[in-house]
N, C-alpha and C positions, 0 to 999 in steps of 0.2 A: 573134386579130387585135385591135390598138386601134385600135377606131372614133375615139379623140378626136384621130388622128393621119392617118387614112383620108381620099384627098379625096373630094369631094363635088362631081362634076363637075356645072357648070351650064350649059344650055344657052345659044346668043345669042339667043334670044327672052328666056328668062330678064333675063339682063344688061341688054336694051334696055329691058325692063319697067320693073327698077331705074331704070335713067338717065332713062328718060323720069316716072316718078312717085315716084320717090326712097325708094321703100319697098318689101322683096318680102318676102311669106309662102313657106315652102319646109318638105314634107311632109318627114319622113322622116329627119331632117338626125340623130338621135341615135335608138337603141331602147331600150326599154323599160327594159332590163338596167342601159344605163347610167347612163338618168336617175335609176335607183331608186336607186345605189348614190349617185350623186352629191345626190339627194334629202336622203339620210341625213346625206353628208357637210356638206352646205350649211349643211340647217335646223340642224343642231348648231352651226357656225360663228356661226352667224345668232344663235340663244340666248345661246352665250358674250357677245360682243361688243352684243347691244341693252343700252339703258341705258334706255327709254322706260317708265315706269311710270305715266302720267298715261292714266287712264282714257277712251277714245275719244272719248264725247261731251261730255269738257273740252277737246280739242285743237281748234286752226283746221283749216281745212280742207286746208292742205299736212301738218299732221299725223295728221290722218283717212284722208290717200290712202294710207302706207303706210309701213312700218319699214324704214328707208334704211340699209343698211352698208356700206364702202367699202372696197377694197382688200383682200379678204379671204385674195386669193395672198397676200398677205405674213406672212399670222397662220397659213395652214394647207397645209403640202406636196399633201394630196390637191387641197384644193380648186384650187390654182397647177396642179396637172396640169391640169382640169380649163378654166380660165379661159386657159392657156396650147394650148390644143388649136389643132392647127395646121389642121383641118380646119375649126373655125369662120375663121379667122385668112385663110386662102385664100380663102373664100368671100369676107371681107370686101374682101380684095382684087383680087379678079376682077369684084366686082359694082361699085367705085368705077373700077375698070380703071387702077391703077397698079400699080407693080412689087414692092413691099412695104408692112407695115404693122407698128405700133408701137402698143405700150402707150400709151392716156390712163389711164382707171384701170377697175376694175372695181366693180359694185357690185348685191345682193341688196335685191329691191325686193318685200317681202313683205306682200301686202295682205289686216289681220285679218279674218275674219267677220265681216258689220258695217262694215266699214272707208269711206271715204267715196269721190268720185271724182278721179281724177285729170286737174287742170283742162287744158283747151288749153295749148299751151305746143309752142316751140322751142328744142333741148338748147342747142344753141350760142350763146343768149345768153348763158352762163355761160363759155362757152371761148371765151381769147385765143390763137384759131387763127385764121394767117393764110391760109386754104382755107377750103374747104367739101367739102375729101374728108375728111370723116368717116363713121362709120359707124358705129349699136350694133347686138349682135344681142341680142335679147330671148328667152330662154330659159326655156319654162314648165317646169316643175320635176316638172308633174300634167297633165290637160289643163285646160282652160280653158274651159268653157262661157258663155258672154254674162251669166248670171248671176255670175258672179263677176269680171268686169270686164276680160275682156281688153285690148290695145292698140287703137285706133282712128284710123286716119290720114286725114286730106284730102289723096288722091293728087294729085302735082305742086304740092303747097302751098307747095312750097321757093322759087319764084317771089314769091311775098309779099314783099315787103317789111313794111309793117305788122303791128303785133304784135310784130315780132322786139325790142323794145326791152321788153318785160315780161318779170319773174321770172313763176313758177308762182303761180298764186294764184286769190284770189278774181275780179280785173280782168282777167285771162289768159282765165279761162273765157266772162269774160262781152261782151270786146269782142273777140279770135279768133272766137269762135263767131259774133257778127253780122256782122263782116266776110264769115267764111265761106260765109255763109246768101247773099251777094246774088252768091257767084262763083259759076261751073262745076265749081268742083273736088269730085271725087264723093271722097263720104263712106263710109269701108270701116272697118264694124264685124262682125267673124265672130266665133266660137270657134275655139279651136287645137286641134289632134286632138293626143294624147301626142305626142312627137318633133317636131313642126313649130316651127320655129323663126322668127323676125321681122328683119328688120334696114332699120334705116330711118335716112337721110342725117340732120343737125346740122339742118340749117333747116324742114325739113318739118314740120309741126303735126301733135300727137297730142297724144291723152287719152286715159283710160282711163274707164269705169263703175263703180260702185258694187260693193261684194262684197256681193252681200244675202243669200248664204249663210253659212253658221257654220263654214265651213272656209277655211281660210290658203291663199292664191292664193300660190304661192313661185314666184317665179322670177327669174332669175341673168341680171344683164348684165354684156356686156365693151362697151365702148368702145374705137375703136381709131380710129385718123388716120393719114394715109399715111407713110409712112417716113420720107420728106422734109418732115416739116411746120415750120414755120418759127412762133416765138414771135413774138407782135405786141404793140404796145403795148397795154393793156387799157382796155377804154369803158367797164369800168363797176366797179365795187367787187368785186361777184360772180366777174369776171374775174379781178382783183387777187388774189383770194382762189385762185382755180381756181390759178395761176400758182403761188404760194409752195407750195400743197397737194399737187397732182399732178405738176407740173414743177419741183421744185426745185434751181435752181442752172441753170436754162436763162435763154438770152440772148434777147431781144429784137432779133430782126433777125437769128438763127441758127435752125439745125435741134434743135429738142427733142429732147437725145438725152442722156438721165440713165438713174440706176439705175432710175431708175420708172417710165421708159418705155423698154422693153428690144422688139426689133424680133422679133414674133412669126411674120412669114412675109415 
């Protein structure tokens, strides 16, 4: 049986969970077997294609968080099966509650031994999407213990406004986080068990922690937007960029529907 095509029924507790805090952790979602193979296949993906040779503690601190690759379906058949799996793809679209979903892009976010933390920050200020049905799911490659820096989200953060106009960075970490400090919005830092997978909305605030172990935190996102997502005019450069890079040849005022965002469920 292929698990990466198997769904993965979720409860309406579940869903409501999503909707109401825009982010769910979910046990079980891949086994053992598969992540291992797909481990293998990854980290190897992950080696061809890094180009970063500047030693960690010469890097800022968006370079300390972690060795960033993009698109890696496109460079490797296994890994497309993999990043193409219709059972993440369903999940993503049952937990946003629309009818299908569509490639943004994919991307391997491998954080070294040592490696630094990944500041506060909301994904969608880098996408010129006219929604906010989006969706990543976070995919640990190993499990994940707090030492090594899992994801961290301020549940219902998607409500903020504020913030949302910062790149990742050092000003991200530092004025997300005092805003955060004087709201309600509870603070969810755990470790991943193997298999447990993440998936959390464009606007919700997350970070990661430090890897203060000597072992490679690998783990594999897709990103995906609803079916019907609609290309908007871009606020800010980083969009401008997002737009030529991941949507190419999409319109402004239409549904994003290129080779590079092909409708995964």
């Amino acid at each position: 049986m292929n698990l990466l095509d198997t769904p993965y029924e979720l409860s309406p507790e579940q869903i409501n969970f999503y909707q109401t805090n825009r982010f769910i952790k979910l046990k079980n979602v891949f086994d053992a077997e598969t992540l291992a193979r797909y481990n293998d296949v990854i980290s190897e993906q992950v080696a061809k294609m890094n180009t970063v040779t500047t030693a960690l503690d010469e890097r800022d601190t968006y370079g300390k968080a972690f060795l960033q690759l993009f698109n890696l379906w496109r460079e490797n058949d296994a890994v497309r099966a993999f990043v193409f799996s219709k059972r993440l793809a369903k999940i993503a679209a049952d937990l946003m509650q629309v009818d299908g979903v569509r490639m943004y892009h994919d991307q391997a976010l491998f954080k070294e031994g040592g490696g630094g933390i990944t500041p506060w920050h909301a994904d969608q200020y880098y996408w010129p999407l006219s929604s906010d049905k989006t969706i990543t799911a976070w995919i640990p490659l190993q499990p994940v213990p707090l030492e090594m820096g899992p994801l961290e989200f301020s549940a219902g953060s998607h409500q903020i406004v504020e913030g949302r106009e910062l790149s990742i960075g050092d000003d991200s970490e530092k004025l997300i986080a005092a805003k955060l400090r004087v709201t309600d919005f509870k603070h969810v830092i755990e470790p991943f068990d193997l298999g447990e997978v993440s998936f959390h909305s464009g606007w919700v605030f997350h970070r990661a922690g430090a890897n203060v172990t000597d072992q490679m935190r690998k783990v594999m996102t897709v990103i995906y937007m609803d079916r019907d997502m609609v290309l908007q005019q871009p606020i800010n450069k980083n969009q401008e960029n997002d737009w030529h890079t991941w949507c190419p040849g999409a319109r402004i005022g239409q549904v994003i529907d290129t080779a590079l965002n092909p409708v995964l469920y």
